[in-house]
N, CA, C, O and CB atoms as a CASP TS submission, in Angstrom:
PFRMAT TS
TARGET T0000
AUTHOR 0000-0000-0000
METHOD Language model
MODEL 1
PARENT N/A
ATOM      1  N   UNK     1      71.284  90.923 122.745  1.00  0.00           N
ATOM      2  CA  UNK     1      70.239  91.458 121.916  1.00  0.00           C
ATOM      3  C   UNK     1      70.855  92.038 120.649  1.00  0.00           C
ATOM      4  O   UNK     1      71.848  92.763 120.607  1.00  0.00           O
ATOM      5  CB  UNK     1      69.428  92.518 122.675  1.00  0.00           C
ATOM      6  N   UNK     2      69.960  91.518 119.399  1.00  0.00           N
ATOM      7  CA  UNK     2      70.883  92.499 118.055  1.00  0.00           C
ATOM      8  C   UNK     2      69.559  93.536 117.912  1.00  0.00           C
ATOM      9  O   UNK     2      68.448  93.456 118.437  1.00  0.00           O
ATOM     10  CB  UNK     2      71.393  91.381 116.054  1.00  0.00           C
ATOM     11  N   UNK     3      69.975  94.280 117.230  1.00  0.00           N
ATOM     12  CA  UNK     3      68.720  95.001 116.531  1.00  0.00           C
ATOM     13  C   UNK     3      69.007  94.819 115.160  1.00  0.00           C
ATOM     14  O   UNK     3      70.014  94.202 114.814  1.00  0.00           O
ATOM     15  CB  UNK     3      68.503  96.629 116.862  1.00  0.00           C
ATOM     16  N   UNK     4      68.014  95.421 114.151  1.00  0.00           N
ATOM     17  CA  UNK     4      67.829  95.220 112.971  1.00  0.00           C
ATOM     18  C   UNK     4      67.503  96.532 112.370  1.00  0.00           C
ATOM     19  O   UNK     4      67.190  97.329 113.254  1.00  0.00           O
ATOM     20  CB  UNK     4      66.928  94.236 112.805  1.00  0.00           C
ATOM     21  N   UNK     5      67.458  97.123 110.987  1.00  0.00           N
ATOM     22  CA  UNK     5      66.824  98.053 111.076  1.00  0.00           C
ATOM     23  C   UNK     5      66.433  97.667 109.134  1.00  0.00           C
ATOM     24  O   UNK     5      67.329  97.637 108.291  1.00  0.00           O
ATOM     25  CB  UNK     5      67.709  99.528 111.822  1.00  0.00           C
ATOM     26  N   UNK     6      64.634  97.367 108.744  1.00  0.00           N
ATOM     27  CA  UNK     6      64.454  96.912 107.753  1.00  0.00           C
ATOM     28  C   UNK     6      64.012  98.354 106.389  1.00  0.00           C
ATOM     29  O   UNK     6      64.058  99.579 106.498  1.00  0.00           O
ATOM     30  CB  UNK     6      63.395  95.762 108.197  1.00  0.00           C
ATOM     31  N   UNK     7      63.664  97.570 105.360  1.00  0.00           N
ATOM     32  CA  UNK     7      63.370  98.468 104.508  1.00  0.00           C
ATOM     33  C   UNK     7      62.689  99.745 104.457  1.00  0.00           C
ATOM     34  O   UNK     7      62.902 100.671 103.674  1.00  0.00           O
ATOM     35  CB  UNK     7      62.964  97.958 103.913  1.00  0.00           C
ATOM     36  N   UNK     8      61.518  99.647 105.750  1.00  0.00           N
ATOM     37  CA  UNK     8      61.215 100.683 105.782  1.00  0.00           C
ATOM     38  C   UNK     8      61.560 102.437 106.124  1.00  0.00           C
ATOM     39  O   UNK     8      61.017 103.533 105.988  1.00  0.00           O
ATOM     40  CB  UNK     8      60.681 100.255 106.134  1.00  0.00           C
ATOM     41  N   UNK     9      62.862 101.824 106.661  1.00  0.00           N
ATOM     42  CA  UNK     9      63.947 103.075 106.564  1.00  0.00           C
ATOM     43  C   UNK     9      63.317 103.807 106.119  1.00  0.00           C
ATOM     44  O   UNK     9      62.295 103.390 105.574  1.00  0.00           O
ATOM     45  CB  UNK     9      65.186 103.074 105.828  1.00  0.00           C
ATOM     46  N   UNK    10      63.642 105.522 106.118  1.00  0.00           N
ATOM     47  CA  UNK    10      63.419 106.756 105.757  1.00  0.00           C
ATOM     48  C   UNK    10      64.298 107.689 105.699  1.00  0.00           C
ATOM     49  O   UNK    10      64.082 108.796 105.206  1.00  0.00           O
ATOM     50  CB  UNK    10      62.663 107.145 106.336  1.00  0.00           C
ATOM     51  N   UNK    11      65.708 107.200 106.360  1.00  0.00           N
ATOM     52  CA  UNK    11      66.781 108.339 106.872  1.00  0.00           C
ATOM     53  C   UNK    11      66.733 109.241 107.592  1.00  0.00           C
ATOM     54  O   UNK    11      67.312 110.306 107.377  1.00  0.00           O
ATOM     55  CB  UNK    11      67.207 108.962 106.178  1.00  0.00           C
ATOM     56  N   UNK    12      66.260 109.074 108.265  1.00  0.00           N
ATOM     57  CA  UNK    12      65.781 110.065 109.291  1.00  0.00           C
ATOM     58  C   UNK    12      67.104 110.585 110.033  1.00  0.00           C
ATOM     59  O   UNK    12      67.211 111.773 110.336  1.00  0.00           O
ATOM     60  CB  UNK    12      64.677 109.350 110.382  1.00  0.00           C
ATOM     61  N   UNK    13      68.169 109.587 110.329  1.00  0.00           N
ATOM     62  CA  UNK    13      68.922 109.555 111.167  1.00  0.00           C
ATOM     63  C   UNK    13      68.709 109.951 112.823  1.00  0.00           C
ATOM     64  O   UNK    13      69.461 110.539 113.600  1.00  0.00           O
ATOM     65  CB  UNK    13      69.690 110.153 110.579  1.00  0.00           C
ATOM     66  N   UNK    14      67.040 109.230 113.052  1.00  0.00           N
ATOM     67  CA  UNK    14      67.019 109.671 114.895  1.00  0.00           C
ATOM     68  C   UNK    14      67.661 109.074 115.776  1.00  0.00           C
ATOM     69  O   UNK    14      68.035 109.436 116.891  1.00  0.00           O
ATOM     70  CB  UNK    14      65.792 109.543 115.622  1.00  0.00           C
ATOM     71  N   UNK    15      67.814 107.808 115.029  1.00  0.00           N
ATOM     72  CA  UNK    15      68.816 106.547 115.586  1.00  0.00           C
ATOM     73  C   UNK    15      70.020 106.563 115.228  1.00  0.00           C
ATOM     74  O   UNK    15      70.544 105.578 115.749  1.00  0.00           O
ATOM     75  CB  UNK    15      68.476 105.222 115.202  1.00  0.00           C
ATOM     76  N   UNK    16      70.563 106.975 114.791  1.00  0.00           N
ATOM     77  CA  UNK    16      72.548 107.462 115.117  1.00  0.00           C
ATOM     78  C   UNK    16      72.556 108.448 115.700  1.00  0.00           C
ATOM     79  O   UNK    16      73.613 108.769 116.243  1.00  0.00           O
ATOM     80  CB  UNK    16      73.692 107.879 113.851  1.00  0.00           C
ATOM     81  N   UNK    17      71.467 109.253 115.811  1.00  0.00           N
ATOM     82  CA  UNK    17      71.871 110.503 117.076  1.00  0.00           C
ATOM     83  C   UNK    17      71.596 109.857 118.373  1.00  0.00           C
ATOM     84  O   UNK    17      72.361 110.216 119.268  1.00  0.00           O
ATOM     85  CB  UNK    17      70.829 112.070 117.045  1.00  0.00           C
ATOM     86  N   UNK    18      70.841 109.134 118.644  1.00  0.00           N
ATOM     87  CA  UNK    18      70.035 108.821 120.217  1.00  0.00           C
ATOM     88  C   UNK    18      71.246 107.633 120.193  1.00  0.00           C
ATOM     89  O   UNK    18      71.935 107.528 121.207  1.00  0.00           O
ATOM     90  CB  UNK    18      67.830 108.187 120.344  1.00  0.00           C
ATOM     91  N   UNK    19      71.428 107.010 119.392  1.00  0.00           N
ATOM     92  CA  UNK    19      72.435 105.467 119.547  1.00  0.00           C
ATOM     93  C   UNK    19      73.726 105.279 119.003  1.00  0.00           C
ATOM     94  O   UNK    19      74.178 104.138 118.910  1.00  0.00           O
ATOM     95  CB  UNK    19      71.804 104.257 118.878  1.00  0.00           C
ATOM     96  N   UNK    20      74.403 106.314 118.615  1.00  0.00           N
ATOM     97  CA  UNK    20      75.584 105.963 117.511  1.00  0.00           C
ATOM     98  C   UNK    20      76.390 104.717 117.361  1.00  0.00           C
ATOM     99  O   UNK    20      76.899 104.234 116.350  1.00  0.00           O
ATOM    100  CB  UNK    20      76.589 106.852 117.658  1.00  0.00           C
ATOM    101  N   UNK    21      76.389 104.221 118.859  1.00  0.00           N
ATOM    102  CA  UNK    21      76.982 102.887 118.873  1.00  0.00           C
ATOM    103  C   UNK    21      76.631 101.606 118.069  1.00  0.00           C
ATOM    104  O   UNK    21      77.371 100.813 117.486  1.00  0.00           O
ATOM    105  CB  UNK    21      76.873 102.546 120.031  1.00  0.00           C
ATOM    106  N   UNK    22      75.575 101.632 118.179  1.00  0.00           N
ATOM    107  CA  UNK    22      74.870 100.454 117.284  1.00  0.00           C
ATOM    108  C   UNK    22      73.814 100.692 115.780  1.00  0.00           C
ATOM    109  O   UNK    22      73.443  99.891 114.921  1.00  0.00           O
ATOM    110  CB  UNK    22      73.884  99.723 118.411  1.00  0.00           C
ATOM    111  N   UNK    23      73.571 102.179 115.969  1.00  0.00           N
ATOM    112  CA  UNK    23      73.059 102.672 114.326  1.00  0.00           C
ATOM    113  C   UNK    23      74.127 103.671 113.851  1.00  0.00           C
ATOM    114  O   UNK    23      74.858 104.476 114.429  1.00  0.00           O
ATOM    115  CB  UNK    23      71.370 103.576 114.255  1.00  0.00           C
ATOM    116  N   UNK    24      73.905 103.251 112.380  1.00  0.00           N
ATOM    117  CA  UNK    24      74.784 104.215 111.429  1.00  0.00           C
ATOM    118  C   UNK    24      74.184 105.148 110.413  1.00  0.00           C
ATOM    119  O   UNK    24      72.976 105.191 110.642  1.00  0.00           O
ATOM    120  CB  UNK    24      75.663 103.405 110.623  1.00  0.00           C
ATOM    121  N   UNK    25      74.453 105.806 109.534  1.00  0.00           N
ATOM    122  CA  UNK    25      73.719 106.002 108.632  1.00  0.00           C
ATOM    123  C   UNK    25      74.822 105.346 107.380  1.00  0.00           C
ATOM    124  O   UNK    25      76.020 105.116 107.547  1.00  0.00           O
ATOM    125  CB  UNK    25      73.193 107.585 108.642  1.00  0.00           C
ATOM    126  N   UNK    26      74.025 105.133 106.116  1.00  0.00           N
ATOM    127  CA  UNK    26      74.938 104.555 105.006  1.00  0.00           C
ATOM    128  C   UNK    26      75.028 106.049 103.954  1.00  0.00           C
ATOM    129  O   UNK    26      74.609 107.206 103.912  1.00  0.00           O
ATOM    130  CB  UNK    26      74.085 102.917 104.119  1.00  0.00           C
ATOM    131  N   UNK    27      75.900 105.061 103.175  1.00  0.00           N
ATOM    132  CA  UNK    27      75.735 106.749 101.924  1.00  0.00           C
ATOM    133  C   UNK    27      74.630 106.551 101.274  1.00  0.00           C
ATOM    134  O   UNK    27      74.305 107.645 100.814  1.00  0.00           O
ATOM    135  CB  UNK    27      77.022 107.071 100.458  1.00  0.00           C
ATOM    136  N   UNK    28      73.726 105.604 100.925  1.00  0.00           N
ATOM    137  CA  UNK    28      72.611 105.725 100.532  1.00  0.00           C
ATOM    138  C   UNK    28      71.548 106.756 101.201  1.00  0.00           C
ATOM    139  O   UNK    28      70.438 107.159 100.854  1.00  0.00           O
ATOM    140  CB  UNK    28      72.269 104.558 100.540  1.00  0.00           C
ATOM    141  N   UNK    29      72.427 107.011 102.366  1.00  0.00           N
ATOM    142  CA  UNK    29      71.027 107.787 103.060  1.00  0.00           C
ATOM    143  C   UNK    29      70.064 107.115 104.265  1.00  0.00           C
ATOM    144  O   UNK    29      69.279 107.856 104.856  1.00  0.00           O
ATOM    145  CB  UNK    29      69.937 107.998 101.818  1.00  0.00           C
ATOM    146  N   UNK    30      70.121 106.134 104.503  1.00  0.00           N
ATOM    147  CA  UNK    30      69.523 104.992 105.371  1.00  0.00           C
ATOM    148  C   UNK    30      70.290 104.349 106.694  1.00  0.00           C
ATOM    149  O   UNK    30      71.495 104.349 106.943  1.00  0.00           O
ATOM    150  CB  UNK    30      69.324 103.843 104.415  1.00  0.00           C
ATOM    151  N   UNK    31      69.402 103.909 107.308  1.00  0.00           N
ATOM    152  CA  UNK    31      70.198 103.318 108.778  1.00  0.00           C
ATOM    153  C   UNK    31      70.316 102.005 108.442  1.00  0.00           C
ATOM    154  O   UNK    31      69.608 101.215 107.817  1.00  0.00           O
ATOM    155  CB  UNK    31      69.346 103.436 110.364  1.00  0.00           C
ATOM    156  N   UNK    32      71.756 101.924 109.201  1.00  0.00           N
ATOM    157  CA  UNK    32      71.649 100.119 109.628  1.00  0.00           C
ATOM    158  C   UNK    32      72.854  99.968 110.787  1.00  0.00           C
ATOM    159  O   UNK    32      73.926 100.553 110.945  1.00  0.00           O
ATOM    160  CB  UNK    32      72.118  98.803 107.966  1.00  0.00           C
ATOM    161  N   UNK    33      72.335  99.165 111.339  1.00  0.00           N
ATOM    162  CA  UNK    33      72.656  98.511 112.761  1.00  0.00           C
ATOM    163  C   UNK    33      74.076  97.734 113.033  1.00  0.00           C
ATOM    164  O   UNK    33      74.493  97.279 111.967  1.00  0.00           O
ATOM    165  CB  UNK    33      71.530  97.432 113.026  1.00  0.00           C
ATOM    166  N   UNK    34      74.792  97.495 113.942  1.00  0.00           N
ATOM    167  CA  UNK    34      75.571  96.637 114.176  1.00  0.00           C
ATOM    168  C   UNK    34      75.337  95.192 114.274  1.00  0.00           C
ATOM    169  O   UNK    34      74.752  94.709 115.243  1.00  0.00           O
ATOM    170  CB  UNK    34      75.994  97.008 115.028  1.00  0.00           C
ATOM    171  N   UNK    35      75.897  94.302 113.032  1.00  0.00           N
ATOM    172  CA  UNK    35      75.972  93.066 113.006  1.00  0.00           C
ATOM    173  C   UNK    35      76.078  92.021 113.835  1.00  0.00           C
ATOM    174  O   UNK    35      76.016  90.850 113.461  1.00  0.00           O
ATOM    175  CB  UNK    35      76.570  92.966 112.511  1.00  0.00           C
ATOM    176  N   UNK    36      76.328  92.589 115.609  1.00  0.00           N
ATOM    177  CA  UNK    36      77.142  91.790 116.488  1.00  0.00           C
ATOM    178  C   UNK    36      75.710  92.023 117.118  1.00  0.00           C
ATOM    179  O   UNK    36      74.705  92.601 116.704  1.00  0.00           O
ATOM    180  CB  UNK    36      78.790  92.243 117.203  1.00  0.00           C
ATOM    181  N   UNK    37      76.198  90.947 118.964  1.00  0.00           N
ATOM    182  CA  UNK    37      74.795  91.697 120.113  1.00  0.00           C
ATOM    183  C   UNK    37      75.602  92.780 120.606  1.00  0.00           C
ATOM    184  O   UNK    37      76.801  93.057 120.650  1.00  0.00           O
ATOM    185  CB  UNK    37      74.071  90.595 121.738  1.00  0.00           C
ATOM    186  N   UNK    38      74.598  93.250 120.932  1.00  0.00           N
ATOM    187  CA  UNK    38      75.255  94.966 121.687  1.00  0.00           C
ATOM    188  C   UNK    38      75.215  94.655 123.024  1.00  0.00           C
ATOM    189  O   UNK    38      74.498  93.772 123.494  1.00  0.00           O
ATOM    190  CB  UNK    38      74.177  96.638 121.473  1.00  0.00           C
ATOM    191  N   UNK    39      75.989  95.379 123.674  1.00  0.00           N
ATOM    192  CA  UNK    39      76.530  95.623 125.258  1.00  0.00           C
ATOM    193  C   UNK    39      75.662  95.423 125.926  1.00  0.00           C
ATOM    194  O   UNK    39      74.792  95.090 125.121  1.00  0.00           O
ATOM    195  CB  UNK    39      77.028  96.883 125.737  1.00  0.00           C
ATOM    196  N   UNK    40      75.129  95.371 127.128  1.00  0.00           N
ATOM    197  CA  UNK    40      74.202  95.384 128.347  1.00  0.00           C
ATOM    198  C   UNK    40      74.106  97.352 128.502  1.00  0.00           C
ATOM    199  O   UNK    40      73.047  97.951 128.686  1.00  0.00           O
ATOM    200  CB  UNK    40      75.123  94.312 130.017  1.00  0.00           C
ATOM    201  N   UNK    41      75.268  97.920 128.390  1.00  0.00           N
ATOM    202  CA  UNK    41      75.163  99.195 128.219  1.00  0.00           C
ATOM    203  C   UNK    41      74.853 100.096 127.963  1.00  0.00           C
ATOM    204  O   UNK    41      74.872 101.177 128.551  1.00  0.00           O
ATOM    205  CB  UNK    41      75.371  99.418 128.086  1.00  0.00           C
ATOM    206  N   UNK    42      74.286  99.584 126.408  1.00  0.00           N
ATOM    207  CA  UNK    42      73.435  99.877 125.148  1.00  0.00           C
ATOM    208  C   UNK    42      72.855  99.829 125.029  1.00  0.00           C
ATOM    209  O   UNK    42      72.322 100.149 123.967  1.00  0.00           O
ATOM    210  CB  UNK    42      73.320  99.702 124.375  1.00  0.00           C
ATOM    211  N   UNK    43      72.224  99.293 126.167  1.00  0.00           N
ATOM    212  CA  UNK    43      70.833  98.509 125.754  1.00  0.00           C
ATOM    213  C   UNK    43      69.304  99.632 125.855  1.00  0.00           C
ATOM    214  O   UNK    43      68.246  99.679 125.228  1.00  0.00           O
ATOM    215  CB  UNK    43      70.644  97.007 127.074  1.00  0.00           C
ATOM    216  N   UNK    44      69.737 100.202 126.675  1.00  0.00           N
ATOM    217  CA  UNK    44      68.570 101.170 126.931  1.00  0.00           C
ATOM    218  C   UNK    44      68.531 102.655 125.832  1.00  0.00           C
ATOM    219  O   UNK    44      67.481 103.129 125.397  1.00  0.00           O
ATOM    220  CB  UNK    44      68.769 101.670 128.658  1.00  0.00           C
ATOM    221  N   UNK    45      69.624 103.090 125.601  1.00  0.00           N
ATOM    222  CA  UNK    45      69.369 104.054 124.422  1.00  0.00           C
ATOM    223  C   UNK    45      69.464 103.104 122.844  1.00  0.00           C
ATOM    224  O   UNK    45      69.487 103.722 121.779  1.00  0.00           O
ATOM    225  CB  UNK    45      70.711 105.415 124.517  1.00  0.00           C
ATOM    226  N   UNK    46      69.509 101.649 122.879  1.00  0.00           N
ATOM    227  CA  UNK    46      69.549 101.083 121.740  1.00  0.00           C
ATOM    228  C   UNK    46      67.797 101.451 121.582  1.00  0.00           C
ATOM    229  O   UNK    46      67.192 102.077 120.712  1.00  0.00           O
ATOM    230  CB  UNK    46      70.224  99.397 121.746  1.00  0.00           C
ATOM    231  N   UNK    47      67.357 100.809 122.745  1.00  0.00           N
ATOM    232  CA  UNK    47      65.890 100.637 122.838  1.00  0.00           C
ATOM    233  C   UNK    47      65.053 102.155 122.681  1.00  0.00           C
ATOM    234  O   UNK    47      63.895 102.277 122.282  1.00  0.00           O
ATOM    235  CB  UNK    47      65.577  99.897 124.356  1.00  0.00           C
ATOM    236  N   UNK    48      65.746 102.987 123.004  1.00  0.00           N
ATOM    237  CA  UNK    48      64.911 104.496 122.828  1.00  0.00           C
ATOM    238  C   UNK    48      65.270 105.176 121.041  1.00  0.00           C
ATOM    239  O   UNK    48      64.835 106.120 120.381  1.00  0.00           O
ATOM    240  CB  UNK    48      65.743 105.893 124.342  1.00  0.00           C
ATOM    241  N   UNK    49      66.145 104.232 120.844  1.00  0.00           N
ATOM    242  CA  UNK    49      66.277 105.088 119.354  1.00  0.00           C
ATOM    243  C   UNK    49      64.922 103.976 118.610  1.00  0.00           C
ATOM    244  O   UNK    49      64.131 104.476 117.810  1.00  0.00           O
ATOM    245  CB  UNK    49      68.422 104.942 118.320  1.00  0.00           C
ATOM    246  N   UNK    50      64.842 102.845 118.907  1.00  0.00           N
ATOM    247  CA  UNK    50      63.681 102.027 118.332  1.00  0.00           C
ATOM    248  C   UNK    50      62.255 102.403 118.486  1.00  0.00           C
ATOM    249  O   UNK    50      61.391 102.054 117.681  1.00  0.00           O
ATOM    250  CB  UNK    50      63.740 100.779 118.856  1.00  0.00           C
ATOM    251  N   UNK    51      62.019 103.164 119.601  1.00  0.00           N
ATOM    252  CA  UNK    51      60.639 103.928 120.295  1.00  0.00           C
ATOM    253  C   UNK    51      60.644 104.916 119.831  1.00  0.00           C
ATOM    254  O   UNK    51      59.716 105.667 120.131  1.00  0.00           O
ATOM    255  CB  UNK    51      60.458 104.199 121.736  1.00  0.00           C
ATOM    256  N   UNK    52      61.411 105.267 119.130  1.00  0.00           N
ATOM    257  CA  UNK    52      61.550 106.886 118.803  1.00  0.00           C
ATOM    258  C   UNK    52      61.638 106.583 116.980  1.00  0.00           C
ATOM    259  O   UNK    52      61.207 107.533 116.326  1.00  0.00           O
ATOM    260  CB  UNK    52      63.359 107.838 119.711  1.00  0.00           C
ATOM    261  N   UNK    53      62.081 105.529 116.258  1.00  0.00           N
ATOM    262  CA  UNK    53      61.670 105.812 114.945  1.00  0.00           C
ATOM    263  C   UNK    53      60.237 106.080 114.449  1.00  0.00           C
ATOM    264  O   UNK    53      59.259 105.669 115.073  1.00  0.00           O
ATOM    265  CB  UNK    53      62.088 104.851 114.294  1.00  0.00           C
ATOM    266  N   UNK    54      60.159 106.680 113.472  1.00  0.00           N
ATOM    267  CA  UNK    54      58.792 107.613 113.405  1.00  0.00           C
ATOM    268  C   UNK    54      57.891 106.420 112.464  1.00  0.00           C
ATOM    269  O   UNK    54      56.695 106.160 112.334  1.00  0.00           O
ATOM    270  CB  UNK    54      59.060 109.502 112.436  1.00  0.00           C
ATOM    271  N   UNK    55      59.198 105.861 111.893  1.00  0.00           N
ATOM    272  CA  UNK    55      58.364 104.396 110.843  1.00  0.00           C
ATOM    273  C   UNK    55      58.199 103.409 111.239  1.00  0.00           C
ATOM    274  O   UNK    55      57.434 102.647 110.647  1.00  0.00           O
ATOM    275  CB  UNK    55      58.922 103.805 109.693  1.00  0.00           C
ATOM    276  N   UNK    56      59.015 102.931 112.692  1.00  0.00           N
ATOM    277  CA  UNK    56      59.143 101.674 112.937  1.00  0.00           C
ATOM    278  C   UNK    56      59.823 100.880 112.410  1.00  0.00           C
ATOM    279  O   UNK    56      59.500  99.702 112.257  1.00  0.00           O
ATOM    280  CB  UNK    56      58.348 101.253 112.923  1.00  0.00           C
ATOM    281  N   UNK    57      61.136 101.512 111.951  1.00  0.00           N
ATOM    282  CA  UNK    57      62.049 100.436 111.240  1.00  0.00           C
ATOM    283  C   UNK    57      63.007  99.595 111.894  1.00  0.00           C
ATOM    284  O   UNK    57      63.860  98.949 111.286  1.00  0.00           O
ATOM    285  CB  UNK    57      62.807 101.026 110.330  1.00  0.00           C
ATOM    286  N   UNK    58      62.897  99.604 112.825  1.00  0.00           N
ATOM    287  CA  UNK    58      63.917  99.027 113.866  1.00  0.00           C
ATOM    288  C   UNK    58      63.366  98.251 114.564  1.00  0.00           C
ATOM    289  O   UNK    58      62.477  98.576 115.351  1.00  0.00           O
ATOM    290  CB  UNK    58      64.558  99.867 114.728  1.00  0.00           C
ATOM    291  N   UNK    59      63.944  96.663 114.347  1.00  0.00           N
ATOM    292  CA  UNK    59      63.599  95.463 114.854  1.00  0.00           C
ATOM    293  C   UNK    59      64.551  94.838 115.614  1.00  0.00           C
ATOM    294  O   UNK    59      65.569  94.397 115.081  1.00  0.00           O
ATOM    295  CB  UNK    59      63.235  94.685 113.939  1.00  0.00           C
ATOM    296  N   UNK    60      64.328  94.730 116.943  1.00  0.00           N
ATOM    297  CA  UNK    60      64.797  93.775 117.924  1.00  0.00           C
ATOM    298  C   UNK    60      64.967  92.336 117.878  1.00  0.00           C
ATOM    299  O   UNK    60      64.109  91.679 117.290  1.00  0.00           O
ATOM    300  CB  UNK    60      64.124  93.901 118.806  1.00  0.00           C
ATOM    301  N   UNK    61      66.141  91.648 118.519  1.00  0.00           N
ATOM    302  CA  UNK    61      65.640  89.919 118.658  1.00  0.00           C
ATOM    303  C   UNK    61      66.891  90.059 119.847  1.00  0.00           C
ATOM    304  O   UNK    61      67.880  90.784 119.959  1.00  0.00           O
ATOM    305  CB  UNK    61      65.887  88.413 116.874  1.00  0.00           C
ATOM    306  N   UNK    62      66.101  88.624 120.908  1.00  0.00           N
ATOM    307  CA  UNK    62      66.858  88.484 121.883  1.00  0.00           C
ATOM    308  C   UNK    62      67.775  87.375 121.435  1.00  0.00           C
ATOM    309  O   UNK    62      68.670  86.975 122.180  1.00  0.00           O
ATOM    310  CB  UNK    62      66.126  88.286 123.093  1.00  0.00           C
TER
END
């Protein structure tokens, strides 16, 4: 599974706290995701930082 995380960003940073592994924040101020698929490991706080953005910027693909 990758995730995505699109323009609608806000910086919130809820998703590098709940996920650090696979969200970052940039110096712009904004999230973005790891380029690769993420772990089987990951998978469940990947998925709670995505339920938990307040904009919905975070897009999944299997």
């Amino acid at each position: 599974m990758k995730y995505y995380v699109n323009e609608e960003c806000i910086g919130c940073g809820l998703c590098a706290s709940v996920c650090p592994e696979v969200f970052t924040m940039t110096e712009e101020g904004t999230a973005v995701a790891v380029e690769t698929e993420i772990e089987d490991s990951l998978k469940e706080s990947a998925a709670e930082a995505q339920d938990g953005c307040p904009v919905g910027a975070i897009e999944s693909e299997e």
